[in-house]
ROSE-4610 file (N, C-alpha, C; in Angstrom, 1 decimal, always signed):
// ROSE-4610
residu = [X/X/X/X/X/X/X/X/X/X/X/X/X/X/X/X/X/X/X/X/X/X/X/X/X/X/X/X/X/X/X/X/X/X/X/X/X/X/X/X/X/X/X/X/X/X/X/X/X/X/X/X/X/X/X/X/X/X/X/X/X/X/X/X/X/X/X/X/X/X/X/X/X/X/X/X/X/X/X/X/X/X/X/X/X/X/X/X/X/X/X/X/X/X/X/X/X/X/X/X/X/X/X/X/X/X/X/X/X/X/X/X/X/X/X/X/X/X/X/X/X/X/X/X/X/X/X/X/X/X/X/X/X/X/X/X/X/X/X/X/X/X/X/X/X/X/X/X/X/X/X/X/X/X/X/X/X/X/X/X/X/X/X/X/X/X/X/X/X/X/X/X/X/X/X/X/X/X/X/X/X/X/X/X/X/X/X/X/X/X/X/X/X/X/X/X/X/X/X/X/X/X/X/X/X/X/X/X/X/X/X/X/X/X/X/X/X/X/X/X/X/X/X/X/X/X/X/X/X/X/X/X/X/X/X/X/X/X/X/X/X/X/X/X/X/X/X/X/X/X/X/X/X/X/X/X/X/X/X/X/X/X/X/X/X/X/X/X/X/X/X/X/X/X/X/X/X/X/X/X/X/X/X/X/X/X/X/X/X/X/X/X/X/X/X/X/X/X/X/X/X/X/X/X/X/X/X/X/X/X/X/X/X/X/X/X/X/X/X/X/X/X/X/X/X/X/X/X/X/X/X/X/X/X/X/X/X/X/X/X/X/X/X/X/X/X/X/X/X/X/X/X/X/X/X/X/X/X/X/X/X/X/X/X/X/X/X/X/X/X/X/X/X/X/X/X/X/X/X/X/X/X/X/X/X/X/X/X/X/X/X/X/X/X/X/X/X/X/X/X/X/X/X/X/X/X/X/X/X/X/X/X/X/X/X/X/X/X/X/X/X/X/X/X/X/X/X/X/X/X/X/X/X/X/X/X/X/X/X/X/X/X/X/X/X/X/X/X/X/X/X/X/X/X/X/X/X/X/X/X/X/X]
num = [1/1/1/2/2/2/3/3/3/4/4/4/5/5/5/6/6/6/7/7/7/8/8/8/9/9/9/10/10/10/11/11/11/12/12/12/13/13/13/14/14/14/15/15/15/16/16/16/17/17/17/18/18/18/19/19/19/20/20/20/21/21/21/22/22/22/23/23/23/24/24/24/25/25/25/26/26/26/27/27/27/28/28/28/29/29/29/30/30/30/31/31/31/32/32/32/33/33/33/34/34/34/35/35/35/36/36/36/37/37/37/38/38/38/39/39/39/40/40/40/41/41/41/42/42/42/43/43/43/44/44/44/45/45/45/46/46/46/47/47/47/48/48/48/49/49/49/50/50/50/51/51/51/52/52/52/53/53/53/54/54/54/55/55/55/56/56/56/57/57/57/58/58/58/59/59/59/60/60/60/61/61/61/62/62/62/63/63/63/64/64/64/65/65/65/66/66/66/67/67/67/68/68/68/69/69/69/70/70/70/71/71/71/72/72/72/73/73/73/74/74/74/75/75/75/76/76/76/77/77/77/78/78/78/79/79/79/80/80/80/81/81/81/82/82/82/83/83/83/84/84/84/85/85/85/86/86/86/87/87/87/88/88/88/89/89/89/90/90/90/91/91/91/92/92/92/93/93/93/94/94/94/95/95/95/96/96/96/97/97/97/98/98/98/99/99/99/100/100/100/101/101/101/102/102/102/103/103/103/104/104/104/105/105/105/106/106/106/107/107/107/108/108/108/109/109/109/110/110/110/111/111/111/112/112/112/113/113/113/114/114/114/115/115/115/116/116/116/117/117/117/118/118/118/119/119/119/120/120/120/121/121/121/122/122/122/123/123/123/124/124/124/125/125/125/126/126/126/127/127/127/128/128/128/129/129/129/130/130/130/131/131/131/132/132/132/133/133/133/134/134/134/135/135/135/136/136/136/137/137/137/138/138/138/139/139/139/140/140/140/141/141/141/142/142/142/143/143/143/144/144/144/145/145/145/146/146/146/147/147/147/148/148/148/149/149/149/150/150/150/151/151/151/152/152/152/153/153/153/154/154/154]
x = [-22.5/-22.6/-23.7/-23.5/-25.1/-26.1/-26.2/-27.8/-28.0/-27.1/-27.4/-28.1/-27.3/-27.6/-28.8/-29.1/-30.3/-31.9/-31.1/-32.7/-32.5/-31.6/-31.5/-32.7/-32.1/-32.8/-34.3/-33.9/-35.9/-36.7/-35.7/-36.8/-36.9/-36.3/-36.2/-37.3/-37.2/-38.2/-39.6/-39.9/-41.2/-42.1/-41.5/-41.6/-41.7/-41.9/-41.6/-43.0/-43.6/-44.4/-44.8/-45.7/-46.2/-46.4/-45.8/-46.1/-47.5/-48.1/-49.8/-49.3/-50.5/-50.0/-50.1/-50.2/-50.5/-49.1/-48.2/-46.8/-46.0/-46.3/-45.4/-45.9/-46.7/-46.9/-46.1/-46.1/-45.5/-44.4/-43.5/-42.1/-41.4/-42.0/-42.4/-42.0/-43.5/-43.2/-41.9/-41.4/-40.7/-39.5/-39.4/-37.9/-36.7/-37.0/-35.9/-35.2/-36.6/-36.4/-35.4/-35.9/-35.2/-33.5/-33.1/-32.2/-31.3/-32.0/-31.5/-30.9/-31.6/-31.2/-30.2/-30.2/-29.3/-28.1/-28.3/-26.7/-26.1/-27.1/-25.9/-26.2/-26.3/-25.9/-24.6/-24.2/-23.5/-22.3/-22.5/-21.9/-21.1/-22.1/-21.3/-20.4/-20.8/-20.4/-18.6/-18.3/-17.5/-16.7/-17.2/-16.5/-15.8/-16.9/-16.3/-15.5/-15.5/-14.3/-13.2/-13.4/-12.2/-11.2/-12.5/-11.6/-11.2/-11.8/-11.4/-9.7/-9.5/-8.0/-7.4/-7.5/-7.0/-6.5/-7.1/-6.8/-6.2/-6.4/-5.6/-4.2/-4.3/-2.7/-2.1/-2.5/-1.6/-1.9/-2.6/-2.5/-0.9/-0.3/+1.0/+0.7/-1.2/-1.2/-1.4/-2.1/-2.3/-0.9/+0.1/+1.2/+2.1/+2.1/+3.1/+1.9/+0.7/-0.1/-1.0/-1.1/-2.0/-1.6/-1.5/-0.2/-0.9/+0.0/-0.8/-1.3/-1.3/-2.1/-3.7/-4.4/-5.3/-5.9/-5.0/-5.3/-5.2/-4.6/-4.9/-6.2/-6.6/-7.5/-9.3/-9.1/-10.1/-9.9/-9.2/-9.2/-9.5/-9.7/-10.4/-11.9/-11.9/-13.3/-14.0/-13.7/-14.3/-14.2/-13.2/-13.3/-14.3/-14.9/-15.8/-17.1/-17.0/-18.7/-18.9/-17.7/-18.1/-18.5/-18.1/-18.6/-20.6/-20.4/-21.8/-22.8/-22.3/-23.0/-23.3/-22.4/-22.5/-23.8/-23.4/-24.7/-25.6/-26.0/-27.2/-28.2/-27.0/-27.4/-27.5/-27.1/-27.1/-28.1/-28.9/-29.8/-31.6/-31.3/-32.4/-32.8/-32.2/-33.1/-33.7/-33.0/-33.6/-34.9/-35.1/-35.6/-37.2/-36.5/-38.2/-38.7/-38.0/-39.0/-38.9/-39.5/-39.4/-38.3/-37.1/-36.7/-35.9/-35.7/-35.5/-34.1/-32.9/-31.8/-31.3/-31.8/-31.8/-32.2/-33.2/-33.3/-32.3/-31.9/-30.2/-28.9/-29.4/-28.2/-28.1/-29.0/-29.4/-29.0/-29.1/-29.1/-27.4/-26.9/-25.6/-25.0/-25.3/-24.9/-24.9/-26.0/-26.3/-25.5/-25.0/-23.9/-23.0/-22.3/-20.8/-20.8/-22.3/-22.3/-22.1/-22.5/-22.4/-21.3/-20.3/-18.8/-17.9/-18.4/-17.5/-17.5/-18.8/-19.4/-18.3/-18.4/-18.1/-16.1/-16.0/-14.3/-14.2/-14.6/-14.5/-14.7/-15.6/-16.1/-14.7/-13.6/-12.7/-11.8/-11.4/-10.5/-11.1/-12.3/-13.0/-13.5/-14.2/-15.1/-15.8/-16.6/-17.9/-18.9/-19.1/-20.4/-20.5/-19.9/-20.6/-21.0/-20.5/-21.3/-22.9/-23.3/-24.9/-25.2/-24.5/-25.6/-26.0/-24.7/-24.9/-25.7/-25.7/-26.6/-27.9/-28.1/-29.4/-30.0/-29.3/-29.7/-29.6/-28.8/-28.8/-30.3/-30.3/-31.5/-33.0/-33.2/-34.5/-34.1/-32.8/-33.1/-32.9/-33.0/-33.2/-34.7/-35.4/-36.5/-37.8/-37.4/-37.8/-37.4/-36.0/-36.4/-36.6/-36.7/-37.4/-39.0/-39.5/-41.0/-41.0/-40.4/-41.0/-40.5/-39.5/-38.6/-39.9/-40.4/-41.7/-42.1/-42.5/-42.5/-41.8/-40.4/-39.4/-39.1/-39.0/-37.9/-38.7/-40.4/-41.3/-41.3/-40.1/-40.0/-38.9/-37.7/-37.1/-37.1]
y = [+52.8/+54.2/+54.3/+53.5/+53.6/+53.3/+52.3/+51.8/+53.5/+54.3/+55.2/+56.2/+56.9/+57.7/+57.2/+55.6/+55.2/+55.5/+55.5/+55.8/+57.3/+58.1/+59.5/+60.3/+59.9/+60.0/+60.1/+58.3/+57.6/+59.2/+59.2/+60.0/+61.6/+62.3/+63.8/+63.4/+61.9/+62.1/+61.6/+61.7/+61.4/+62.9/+63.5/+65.2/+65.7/+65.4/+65.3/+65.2/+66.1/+65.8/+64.3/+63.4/+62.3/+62.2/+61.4/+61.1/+60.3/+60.1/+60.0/+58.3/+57.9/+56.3/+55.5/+55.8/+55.6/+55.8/+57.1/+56.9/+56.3/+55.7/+55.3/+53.5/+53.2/+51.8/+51.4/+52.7/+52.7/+52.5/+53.6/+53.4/+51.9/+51.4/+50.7/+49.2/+49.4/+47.8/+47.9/+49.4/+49.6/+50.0/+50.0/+50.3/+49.6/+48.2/+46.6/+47.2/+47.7/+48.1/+49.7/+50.7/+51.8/+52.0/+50.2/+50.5/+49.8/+49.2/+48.5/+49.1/+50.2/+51.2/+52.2/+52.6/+53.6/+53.0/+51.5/+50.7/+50.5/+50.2/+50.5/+51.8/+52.5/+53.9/+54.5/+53.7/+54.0/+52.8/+51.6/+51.0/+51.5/+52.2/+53.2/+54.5/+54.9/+55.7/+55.3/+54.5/+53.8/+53.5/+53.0/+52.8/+54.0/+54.8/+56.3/+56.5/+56.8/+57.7/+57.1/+54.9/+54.7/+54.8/+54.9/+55.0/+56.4/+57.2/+59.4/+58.8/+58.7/+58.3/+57.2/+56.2/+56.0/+56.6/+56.8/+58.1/+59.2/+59.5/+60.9/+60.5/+59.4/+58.4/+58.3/+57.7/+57.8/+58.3/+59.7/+60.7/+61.4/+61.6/+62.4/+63.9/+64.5/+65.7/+65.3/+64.1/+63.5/+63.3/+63.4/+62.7/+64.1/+65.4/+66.2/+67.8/+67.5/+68.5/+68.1/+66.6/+65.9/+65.3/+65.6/+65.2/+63.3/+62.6/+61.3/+61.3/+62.2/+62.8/+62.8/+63.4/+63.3/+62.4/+61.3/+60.5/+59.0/+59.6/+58.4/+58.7/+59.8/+60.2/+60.1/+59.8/+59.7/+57.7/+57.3/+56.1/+55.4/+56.4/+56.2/+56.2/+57.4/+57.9/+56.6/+56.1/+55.3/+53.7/+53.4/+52.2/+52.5/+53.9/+54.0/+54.1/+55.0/+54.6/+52.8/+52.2/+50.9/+50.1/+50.9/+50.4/+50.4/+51.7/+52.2/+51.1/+50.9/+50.5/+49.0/+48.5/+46.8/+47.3/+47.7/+48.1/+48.5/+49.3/+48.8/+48.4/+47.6/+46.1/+45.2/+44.8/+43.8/+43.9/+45.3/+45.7/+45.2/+45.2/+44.6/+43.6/+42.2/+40.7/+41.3/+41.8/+41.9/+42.8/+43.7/+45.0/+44.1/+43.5/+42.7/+42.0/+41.3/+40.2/+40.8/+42.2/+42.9/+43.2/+42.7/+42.3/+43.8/+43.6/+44.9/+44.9/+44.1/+44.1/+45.1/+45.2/+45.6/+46.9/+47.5/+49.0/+49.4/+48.5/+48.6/+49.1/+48.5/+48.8/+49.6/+49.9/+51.7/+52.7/+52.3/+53.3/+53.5/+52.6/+52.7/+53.2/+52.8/+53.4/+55.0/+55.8/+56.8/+57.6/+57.0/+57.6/+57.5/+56.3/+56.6/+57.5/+57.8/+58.5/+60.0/+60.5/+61.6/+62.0/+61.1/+61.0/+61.0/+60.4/+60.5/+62.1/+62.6/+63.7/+64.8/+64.9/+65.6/+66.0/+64.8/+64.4/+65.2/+64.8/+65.4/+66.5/+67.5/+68.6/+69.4/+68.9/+69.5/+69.5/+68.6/+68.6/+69.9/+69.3/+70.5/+71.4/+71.6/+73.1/+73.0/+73.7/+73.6/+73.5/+73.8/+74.0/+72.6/+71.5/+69.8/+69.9/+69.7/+70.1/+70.0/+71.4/+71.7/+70.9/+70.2/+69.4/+68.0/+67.5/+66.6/+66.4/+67.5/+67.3/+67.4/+68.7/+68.0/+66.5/+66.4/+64.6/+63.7/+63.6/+63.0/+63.3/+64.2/+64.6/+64.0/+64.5/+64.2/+62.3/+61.8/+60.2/+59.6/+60.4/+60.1/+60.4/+60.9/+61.4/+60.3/+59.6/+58.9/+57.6/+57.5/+56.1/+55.9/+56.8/+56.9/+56.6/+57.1/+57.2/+55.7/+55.0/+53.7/+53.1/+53.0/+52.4/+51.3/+51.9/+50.9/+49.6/+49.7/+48.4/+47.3/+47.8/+47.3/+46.7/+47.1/+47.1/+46.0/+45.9/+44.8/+43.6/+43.3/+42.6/+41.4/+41.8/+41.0/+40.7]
z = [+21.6/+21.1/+20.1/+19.3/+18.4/+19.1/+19.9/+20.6/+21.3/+21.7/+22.6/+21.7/+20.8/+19.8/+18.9/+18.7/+18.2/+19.1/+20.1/+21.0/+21.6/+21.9/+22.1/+20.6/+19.6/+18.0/+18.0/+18.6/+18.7/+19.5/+20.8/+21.7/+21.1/+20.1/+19.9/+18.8/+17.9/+16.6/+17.0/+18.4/+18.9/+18.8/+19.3/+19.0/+17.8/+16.5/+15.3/+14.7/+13.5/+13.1/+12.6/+12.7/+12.2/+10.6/+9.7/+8.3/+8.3/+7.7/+7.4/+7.1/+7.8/+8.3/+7.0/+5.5/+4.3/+4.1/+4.3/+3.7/+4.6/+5.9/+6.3/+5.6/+5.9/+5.0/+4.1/+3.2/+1.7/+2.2/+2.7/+2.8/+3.7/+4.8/+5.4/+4.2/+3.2/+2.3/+1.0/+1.3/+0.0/-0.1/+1.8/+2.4/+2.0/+1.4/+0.6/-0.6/-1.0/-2.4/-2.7/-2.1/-1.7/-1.8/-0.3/+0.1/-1.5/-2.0/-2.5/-4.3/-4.7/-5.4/-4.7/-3.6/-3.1/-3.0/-2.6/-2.9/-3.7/-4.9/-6.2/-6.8/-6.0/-6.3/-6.0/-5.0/-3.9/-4.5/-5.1/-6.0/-7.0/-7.6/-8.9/-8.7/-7.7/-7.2/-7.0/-6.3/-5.5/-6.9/-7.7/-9.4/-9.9/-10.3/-10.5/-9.7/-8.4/-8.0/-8.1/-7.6/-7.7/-9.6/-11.0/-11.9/-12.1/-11.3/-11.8/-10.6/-9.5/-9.2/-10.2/-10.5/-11.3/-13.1/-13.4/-15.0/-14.0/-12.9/-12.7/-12.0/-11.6/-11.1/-12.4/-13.4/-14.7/-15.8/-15.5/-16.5/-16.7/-17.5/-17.8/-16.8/-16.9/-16.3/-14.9/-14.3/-12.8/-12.0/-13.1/-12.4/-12.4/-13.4/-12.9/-12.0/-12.0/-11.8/-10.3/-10.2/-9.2/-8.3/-6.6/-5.8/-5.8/-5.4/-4.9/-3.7/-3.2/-1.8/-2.3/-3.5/-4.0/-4.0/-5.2/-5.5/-4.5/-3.3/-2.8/-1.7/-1.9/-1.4/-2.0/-3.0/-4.0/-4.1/-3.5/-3.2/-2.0/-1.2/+0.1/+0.0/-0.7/-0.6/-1.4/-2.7/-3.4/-2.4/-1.4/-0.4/+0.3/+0.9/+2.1/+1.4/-0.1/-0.3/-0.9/-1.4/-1.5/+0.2/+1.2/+2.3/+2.6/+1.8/+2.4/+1.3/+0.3/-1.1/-0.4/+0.0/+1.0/+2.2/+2.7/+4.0/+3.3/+2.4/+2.2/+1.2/+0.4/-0.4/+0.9/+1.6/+2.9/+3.4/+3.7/+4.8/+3.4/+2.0/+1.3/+1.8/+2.2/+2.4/+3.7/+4.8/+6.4/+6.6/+5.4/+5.2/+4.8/+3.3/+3.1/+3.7/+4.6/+5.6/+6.7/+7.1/+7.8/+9.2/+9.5/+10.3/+10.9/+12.0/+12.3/+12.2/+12.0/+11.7/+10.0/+9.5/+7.8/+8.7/+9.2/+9.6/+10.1/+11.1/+12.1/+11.0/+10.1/+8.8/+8.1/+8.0/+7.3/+8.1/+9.2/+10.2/+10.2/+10.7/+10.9/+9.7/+8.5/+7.6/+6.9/+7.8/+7.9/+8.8/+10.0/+11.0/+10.3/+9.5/+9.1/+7.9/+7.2/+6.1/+6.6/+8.0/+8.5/+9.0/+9.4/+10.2/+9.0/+8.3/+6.6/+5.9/+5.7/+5.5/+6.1/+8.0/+8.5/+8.3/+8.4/+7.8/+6.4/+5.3/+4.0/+3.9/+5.4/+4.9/+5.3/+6.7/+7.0/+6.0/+5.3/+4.2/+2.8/+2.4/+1.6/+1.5/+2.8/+2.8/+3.6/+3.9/+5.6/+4.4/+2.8/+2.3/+1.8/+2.4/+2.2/+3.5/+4.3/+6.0/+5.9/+5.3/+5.5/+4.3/+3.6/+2.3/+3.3/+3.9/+4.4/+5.8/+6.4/+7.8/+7.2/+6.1/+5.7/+5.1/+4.2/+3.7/+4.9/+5.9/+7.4/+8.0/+8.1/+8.8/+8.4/+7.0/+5.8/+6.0/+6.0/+6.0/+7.6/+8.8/+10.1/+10.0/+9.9/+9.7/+9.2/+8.3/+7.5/+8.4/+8.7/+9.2/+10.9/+11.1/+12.8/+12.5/+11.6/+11.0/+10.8/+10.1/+10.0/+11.2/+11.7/+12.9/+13.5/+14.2/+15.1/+14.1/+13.0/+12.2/+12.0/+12.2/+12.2/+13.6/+14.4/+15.7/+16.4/+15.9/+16.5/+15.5/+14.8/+14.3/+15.1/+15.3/+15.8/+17.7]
């Protein structure tokens, strides 16, 4: 299912305006680095929410105001972005020695980030929906643009 949707992707971002072969370079030698701040972004993230469920598990107001429906929900959320924070810290070593595996990782991590996205928006609202297909989109975009660097690697 991903190889399919990986190359369905490939073939719509052929059609796609071209980035100036200067930024794709850049992003290209800097993609390790990138992933590797977005991770522990995505690290802290995963901290926060898991400590906002916990103070709200044993706040005196978490406990007569806050169902554990919430909070065990706010403990999901902080397990899956520590998923996303592993993928792509992981995808840094494969990324700098160009390998096309670390791309593969970003990528996948971009579908679950959209499937997660899409899930949260049912529970929340349709207005995470359009934040998130955008940010999907602007980071399919980007890495279909370098992709060929990559994928002639392994």
């Amino acid at each position: 299912m991903i190889t399919a949707l990986e190359q369905r992707l490939g073939s719509l971002s052929e059609g796609l305006p071209k980035l100036p072969a200067g930024a794709v370079a850049w992003l290209t030698r800097w993609a390790w680095l990138i992933s590797l701040v977005v991770g522990i972004l995505f690290a802290l993230d995963a901290v926060q929410l898991a400590r906002l469920a916990t103070e709200l598990g044993s706040s005196l107001a978490g406990i007569f105001f806050v169902s554990t429906h919430v909070t065990s929900e706010l403990y999901l959320a902080a397990a899956l972005t520590a998923v996303f924070a592993v993928l792509y810290i992981a995808a840094t070593g494969p990324l700098k020695r160009g390998r096309y595996r670390g791309w593969r990782l970003i990528f996948v991590g971009t579908v679950l980030q959209l499937a997660f996205g899409i899930v949260i928006a049912i529970f929340v609202g349709v207005g995470g929906v359009l934040e998130t297909l955008i940010e999907i989109a602007i980071g399919w975009y980007l890495l279909f643009q370098i992709r060929p660097n990559f994928a002639a690697q392994d």
